[in-house]
Structures are given as structure tokens and as C-alpha cells.
BAFI-3210 file (N, C-alpha, C; in Angstrom, 3 decimals, decimal comma, padded with zeros to 6 digits):
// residues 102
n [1|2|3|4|5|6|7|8|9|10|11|12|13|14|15|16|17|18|19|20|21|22|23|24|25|26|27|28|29|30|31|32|33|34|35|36|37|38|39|40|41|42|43|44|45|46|47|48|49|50|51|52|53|54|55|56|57|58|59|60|61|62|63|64|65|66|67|68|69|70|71|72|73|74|75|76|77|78|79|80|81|82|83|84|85|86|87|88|89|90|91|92|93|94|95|96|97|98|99|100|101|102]
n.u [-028,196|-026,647|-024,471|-022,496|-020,007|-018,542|-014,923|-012,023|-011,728|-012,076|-014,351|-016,311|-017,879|-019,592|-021,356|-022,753|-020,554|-018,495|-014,620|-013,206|-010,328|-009,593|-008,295|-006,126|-007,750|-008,851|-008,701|-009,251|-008,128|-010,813|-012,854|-015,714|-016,857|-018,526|-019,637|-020,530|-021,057|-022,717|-023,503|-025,329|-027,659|-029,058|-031,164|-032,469|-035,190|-035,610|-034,534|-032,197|-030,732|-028,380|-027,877|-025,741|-025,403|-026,988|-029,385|-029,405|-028,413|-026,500|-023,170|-022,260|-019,041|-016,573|-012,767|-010,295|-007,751|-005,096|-002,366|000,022|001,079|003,263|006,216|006,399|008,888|010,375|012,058|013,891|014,985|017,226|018,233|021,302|022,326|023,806|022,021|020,339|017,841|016,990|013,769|011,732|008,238|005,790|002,268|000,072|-002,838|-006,161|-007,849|-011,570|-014,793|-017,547|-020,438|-023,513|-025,663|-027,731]
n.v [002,889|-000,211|-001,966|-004,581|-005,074|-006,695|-007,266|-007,707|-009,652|-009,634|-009,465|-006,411|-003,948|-001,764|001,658|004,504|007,478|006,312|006,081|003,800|001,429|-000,126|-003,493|-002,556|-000,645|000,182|003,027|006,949|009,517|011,258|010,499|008,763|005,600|002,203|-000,121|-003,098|-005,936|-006,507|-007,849|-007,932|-005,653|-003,622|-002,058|-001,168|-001,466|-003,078|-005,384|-006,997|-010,226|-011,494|-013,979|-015,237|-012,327|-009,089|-008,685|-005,553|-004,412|-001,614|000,271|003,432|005,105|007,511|007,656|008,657|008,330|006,829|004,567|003,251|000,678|000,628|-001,020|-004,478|-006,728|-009,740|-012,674|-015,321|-018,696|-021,052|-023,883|-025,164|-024,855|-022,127|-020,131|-017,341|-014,844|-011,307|-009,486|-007,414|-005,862|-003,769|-003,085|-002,022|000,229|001,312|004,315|004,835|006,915|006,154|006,799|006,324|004,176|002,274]
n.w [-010,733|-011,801|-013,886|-015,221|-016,978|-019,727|-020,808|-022,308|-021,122|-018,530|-015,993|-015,182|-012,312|-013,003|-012,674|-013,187|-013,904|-012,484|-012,842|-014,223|-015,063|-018,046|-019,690|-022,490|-024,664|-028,536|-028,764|-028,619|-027,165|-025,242|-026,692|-027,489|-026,083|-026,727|-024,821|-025,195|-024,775|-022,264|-019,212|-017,279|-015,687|-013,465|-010,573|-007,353|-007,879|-010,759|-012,215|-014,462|-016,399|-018,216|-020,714|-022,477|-022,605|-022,507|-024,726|-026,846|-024,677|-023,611|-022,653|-022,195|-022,290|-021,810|-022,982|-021,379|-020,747|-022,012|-020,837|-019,148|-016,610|-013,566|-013,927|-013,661|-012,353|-012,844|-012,432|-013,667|-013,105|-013,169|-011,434|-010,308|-013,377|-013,733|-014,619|-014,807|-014,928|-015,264|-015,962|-016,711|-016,796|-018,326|-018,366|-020,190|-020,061|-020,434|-019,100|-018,580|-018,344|-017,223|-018,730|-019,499|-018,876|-020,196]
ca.u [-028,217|-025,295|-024,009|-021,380|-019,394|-016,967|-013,884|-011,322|-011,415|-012,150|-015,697|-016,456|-019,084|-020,111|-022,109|-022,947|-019,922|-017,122|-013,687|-012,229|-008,761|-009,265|-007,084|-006,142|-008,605|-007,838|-009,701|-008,308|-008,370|-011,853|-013,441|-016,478|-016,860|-020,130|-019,249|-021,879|-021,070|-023,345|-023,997|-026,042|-028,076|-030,144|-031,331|-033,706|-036,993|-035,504|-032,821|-032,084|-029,858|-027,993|-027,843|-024,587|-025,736|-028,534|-029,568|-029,716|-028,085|-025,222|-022,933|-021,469|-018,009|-015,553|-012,113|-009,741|-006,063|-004,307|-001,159|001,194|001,213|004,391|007,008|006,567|010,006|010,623|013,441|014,133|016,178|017,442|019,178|022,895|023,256|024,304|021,355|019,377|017,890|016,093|012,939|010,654|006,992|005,008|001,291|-001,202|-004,581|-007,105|-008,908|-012,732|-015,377|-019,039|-021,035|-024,768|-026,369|-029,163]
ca.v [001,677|-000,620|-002,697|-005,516|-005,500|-007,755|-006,378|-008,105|-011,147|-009,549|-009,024|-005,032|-003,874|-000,371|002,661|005,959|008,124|005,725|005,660|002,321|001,403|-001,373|-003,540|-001,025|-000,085|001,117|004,574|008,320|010,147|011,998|009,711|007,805|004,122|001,850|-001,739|-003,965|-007,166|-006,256|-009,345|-007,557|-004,712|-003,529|-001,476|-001,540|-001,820|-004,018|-006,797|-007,794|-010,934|-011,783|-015,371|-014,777|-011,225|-008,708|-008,157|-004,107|-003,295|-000,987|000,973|004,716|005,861|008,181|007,744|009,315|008,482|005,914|004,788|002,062|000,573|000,864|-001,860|-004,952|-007,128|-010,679|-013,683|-016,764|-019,282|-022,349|-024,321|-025,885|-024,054|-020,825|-019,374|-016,425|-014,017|-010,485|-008,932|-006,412|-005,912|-002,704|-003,437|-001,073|000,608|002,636|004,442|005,307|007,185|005,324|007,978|006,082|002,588|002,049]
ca.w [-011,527|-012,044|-014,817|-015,341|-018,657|-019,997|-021,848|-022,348|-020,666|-017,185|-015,887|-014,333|-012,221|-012,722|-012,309|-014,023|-012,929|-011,995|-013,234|-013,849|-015,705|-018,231|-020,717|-023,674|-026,247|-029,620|-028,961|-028,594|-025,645|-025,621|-027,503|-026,225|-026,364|-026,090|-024,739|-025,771|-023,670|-021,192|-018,760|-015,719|-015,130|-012,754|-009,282|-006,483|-008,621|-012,000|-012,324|-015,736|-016,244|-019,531|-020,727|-021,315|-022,614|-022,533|-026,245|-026,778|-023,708|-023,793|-021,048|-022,944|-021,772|-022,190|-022,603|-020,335|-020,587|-022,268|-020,137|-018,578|-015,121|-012,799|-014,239|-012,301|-012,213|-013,065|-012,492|-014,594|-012,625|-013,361|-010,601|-010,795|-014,533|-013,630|-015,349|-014,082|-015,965|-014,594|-016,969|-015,953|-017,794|-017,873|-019,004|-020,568|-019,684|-021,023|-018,222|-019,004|-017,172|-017,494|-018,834|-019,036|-018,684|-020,988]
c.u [-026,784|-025,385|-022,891|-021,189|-018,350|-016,169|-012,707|-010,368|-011,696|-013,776|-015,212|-017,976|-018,906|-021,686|-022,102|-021,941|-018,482|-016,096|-013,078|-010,631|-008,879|-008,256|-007,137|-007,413|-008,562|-009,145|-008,999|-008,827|-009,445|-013,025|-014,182|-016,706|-017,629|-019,333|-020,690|-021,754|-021,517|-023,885|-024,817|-026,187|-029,195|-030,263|-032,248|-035,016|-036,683|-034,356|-033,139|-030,849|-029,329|-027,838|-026,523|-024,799|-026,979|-028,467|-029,850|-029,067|-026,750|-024,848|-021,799|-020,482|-017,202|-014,556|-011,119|-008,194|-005,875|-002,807|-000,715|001,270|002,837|005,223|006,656|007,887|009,725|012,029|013,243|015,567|016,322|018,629|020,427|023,255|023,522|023,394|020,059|019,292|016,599|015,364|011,891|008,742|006,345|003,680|000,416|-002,233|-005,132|-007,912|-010,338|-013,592|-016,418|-020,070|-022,791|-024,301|-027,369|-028,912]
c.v [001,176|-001,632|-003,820|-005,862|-006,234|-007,187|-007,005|-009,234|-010,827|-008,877|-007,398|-004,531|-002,352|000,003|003,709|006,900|007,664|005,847|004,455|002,100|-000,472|-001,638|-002,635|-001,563|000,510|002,340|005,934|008,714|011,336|011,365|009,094|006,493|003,170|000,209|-002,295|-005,105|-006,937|-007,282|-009,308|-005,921|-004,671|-002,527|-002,088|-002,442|-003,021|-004,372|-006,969|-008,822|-011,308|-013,373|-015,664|-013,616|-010,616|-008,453|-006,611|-003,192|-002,712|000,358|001,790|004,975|006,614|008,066|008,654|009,634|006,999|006,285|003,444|002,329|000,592|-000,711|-003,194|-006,239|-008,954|-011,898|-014,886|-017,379|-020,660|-023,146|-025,170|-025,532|-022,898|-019,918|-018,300|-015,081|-012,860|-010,087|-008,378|-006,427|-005,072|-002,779|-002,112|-000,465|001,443|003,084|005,606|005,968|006,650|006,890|007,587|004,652|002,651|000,719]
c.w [-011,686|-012,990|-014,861|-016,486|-018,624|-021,110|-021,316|-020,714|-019,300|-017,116|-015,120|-013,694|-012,237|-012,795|-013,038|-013,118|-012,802|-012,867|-013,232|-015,492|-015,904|-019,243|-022,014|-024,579|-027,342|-029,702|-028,388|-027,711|-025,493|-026,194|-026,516|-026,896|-026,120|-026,220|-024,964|-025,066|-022,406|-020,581|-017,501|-015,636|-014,420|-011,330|-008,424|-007,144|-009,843|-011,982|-013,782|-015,695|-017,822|-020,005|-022,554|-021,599|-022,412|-024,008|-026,254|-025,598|-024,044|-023,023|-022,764|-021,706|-022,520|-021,942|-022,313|-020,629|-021,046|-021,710|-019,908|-017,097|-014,587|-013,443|-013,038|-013,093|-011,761|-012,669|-012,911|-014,363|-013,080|-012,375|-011,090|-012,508|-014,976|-014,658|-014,927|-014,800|-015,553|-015,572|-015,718|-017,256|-017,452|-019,205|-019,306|-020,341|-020,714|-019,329|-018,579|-018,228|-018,027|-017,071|-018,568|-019,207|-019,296|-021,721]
res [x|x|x|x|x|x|x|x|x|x|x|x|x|x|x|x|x|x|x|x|x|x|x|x|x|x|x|x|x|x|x|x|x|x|x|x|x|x|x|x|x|x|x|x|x|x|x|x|x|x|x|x|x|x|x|x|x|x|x|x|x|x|x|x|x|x|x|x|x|x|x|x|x|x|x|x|x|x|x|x|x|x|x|x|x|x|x|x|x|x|x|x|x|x|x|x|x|x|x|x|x|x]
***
């Protein structure tokens, strides 16, 4: 069976099993976490569609590791006034494992 949740502003499609790495969550490492914006489930035999949700549905995970992605590196130029200015930005995750689909 697979699912498609929304969390924070980005759709996901999962599965019972998968690891995925979304934007942070305020939850402790161990801890399990029930998204409720469930907008698609279904397999072979039953489709369900959400309009924009399913009412009752809800995907259980566990989280994993709260962490930070690899720095990624910035420049702020401004032509003919000698102004250039380097910044870097290292963004957040939570990564969860998708424990059921119900």
C-alpha cells in the first residue's frame, strides 16, 4: 500500500518501510509521529482520493535522526559597487521511517 502526505509544504509518496528525510519536526529521536494530512491512499484492489484530504486517514512513523544537510554556499553581487558578499546556509531534517498506513 502507498500513501502521499503533506508536511510541510512538500507533498511525499510513501510506503510501509521507507525512510524519507523531511522538513524538521519538533519530535525526539525515537518518538513516533502520526501525520494526518493524508491526500492519497491506496493499492492494487482500493484507491482512495482525498478532496484535499482523506478524513480518518493517518500514516504512523518513527523518528530517526534529527540533523543538517551539507552547507550549500551563496553570493550577493552587485555590479560597478564593489559589493560582493559570500553566505553559506545549512538546512534541517528530520528523517522518519513510515511505520503503517491505515
Amino acid at each position: 500500500m502507498i500513501a502521499i502526505i503533506s508536511t510541510g509544504g512538500k507533498q511525499y509518496k510513501v510506503s510501509e518501510g521507507d525512510k524519507i528525510k523531511i522538513e524538521k519536526i519538533d519530535a525526539e529521536v525515537g518518538d513516533n509521529f502520526i501525520f494526518s494530512e493524508v491526500l492519497f491512499t491506496g493499492d492494487v484492489k482500493d484507491v482512495k482520493i482525498g478532496e484535499p484530504t482523506i478524513k480518518g486517514a493517518v500514516v504512523e512513523s518513527k523518528v530517526l535522526e534529527q540533523g543538517r544537510y551539507k552547507k550549500v554556499w551563496g553570493i550577493k553581487h552587485k555590479a560597478k559597487k564593489r559589493y560582493k558578499m559570500k553566505f553559506g546556509h545549512k538546512q534541517t531534517y528530520t528523517e522518519v521511517e513510515i511505520t503503517k498506513i491505515g
